[in-house]
Every structure is written in C-alpha cells, then in structure tokens.
C-alpha positions, 0 to 999 in steps of 0.5 A: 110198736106202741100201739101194738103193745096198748092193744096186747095189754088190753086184751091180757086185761080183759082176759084176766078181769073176767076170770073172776068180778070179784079180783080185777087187774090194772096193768102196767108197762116199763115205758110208764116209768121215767127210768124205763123200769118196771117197780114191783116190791123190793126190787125194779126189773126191765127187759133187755137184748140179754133178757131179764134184769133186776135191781133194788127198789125202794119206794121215794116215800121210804122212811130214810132211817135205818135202825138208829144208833141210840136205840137199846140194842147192843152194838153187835146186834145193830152192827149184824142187822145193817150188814144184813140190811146192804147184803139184801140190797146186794141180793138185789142187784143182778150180776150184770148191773153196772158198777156205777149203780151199785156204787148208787145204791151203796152211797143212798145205803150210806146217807142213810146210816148218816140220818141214823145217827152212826159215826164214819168209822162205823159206816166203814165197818158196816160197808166193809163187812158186807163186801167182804160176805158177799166176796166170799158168798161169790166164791163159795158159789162158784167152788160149788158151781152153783148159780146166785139164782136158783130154782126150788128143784135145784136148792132143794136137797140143800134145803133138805140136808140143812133142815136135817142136820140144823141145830136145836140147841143154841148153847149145849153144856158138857158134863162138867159145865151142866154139873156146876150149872145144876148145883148152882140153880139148886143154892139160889132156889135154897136162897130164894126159898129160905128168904121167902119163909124169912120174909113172910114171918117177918110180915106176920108178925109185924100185922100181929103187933100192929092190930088193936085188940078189937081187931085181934077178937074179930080175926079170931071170930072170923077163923071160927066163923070160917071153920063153922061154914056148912055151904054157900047158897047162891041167890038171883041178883036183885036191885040193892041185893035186897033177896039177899040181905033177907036170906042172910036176916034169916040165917042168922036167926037160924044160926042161934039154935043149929049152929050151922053156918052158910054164906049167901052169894048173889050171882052176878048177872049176865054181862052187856058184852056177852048179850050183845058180842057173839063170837059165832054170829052165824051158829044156829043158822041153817047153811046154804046148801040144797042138798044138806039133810039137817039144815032141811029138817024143821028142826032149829036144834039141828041147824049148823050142826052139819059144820062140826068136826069129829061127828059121824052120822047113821041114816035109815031108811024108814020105809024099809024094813029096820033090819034091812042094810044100814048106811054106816059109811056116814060124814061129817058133812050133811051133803056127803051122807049116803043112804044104802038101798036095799038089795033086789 
C-alpha cells in the first residue's frame, strides 16, 4: 500500500513539475507526520472513513504571546481581539473533533493568555464570551438551516444582501444632536482664530522691542529692497558661486543709475541620485517583440513607445495612393495596428 501511494506521488510530482521550470513542487503525505496529520497554514486536515477532517494548527516555533495586557489599547479592545482570537480557532475545528481536543486546544489558548500577562478572572471572561458567540452562531445556523461550511454559490446572496444594505456611517447625529455639534465647532474655530490673531500680535510686537536700532534700519532697507525687485536671474552653478558673485558685482553697479533691483539665483545642479536611480530602467528600450512596428523602426525616439496608454496610431501605406483607404482601426500596441489594403 505504501509503495503504491510512493509511486502515485511521484508521478503527481513529475506531472506538475513539468507544467512550468520555473514553479516546482515538493509533496507531502500524512504518514510523514508523527500525529498522522497533514499541516498546512493555520489548520491540519486528515482523511477518514467519514472523510475529510480538519483541525487548528500553529506552528511549535509560534510566539506563545497573544496581545499583552500592558500594551496601550484600552480594555475592551484587547477583550474583543482575544474573543475573536479563540472564535477563530473554534472556526478551526471540525464538527466532529473530539472533545477532548477542543478541551486541548482551549487549555494552550489559556496558557498563553498567562504568558500575556492577564489575570484568572479575565481569562474566564475571554473564554466565556467566545462559548457563549459560538453557541449562539450554532443555533442561529441551524434556525436558518445553513451548514458551518459553506460554498461561495451558496453564501453568495448573503454576501450580496450584507454588502447592500451594510452601514456607511459608524455614528449618524439627528437633527437636534448635529444642530449642537455645528454650533459647537463654530465657538472653537472662533477661539482658536481669536487666540491665533492675539498670539501672533503679541510675537510681533515682542521682535519690535527687542531689535537694535541697526536692525530696525536693515529691516526697513530690506521692505524697500523688497518692494524695488524687477525679476530674478538665474545662473549656472559654478565652484565657490564665482559667476554669480560677479553678476551681482555687476548689478549693483547698475543699480546706481537704473534704480532696478534684480536677485541672482544660482541653480542648483543635477542630484547624485537622480543620474544614478531611474524609476524606469527599461525606458527608451526597444521591446521584444518581432512583430511591433516602432520598436523595429531606426528611430531610438520611438522605442518603448509601443507601451503608453491613451495613444491611438494611424498607418498609411506609402505605396498606394494617399487618398486611398486609410487604416483608422489603430491600438495602443504596436503588434496590434493594422494596416487597411486597397480594394480590387
């Protein structure tokens, strides 16, 4: 029996490997695993006389801590993840696992709420909680005759009617409640604002009375030299900013007798990063494709091109007359242009 089942998993082997080189399979078998079950994510399934059988799994490397008690979440936050957490694990387990197991799985649940830091009493409260949905899951299946498992074709107009009709609004005031809510928005904007205009003529007039008479002169000088600015002339980078320091030499001399102010900005040159990073490395390369018409031309202006959206191409034959019918059925895609033949 054993070498019959070797000989069919080489062959599924064989057989899948050589769909594609680049994806290759290993296989694996129950009787490779000390408790005769099959691991794979989150739960372990095996075959029976009943047939297929599943349970919760978690790998032995597994961190054994859950969300700890002193992490900053409030109470009912950390309460509603770790109910959810057992749910899952519930979800797990097939309907006819033994009890025994569950009793299992519920006591490595608990000691790992231990490790996490949580007191009996709220260990009782997580446990409890979770029995008590799970109950009531169960009955509410089985008032509406619905099995624990279902098919997508048999959840799907649930999931249609719930998608529907689902909430978009978390918390939707009433007319009384968004009345009071508006007037109350509206005094702190007006505080905030009143505060902000009292704040900032307070900084103000603290800097006045602090500057130096000197200072006092050279902000005046700087509102007029401010005001007097005709443009601003922008330079080529050199070593030391010695072009611009000459052409500001120069301005000013020439600002003796035509009063016209102009700033000289020196551009910044081009950045290490961008000569050496390009988001695009493949842009302006012709692509692979036998049958593309402009990545075969000899123009390099043309190559990639054949890969933008949102452009449509016209071909003419050149050896037809130009009045002749035109191809106006162009694509987006080089290999997909056609060009029309003349009729007769």
């Amino acid at each position: 029996m054993r070498d019959r089942e070797e000989r069919t998993i080489q062959e599924l082997k064989i057989a899948m490997n050589s769909v594609n080189p680049d994806l290759q399979f290993t296989m694996e078998r129950e009787t490779d695993f000390s408790n005769q079950r099959l691991p794979t994510l989150a739960f372990e399934i095996r075959s029976s006389k009943e047939g297929i059988r599943h349970s919760y799994y978690e790998k032995p490397m597994r961190n054994q801590v859950l969300t700890e008690k002193r992490s900053s979440m409030s109470e009912e936050s950390k309460m509603a993840i770790l109910t959810n957490e057992l749910n899952r694990r519930f979800l797990m387990m097939d309907e006819k696992i033994d009890i025994e197991e569950k009793k299992e799985k519920v006591d490595q649940f608990t000691q790992q709420l231990i490790n996490s830091g949580y007191a009996w009493h709220q260990i009782r409260d997580i446990v409890t909680s979770s029995l008590k949905g799970m109950e009531k899951l169960e009955m509410r299946q089985k008032e509406n005759r619905e099995r624990k498992y279902r098919t997508g074709a048999e959840s799907l107009q649930s999931r249609i009617k719930k998608k529907l009709t689902e909430a978009t609004e978390w918390y939707k005031l009433t007319g009384g409640e968004e009345k009071d809510d508006d007037r109350e928005k509206d005094r702190n904007r007006e505080y905030k604002e009143k505060s902000w205009k009292e704040w900032r003529r307070r900084r103000s007039w603290r800097k006045k009375k602090n500057l130096t008479n000197r200072e006092k002169m050279e902000e005046e000088k700087r509102k007029i030299d401010n005001g007097n600015l005709q443009g601003v002339l922008f330079v080529a980078h050199t070593q030391n900013s010695e072009l611009a320091k000459r052409i500001r030499s120069s301005l000013e001399n020439m600002e003796k007798y035509s009063k016209i102010k102009i700033k000289v900005v020196e551009r910044a040159g081009e950045k290490v990063s961008d000569i050496l990073h390009k988001s695009n490395p493949w842009n302006g390369l012709p692509c692979d494709r036998n049958e593309c018409r402009m990545c075969s031309t000899g123009n390099e202006k043309l190559w990639g091109k054949c890969k933008e959206r949102n452009v449509v191409y016209e071909n003419e034959c050149m050896i037809c007359k130009p009045n002749e019918e035109k191809d106006e059925e162009g694509s987006n895609r080089g290999g997909e242009e056609r060009i029309s033949k003349p009729s007769g």
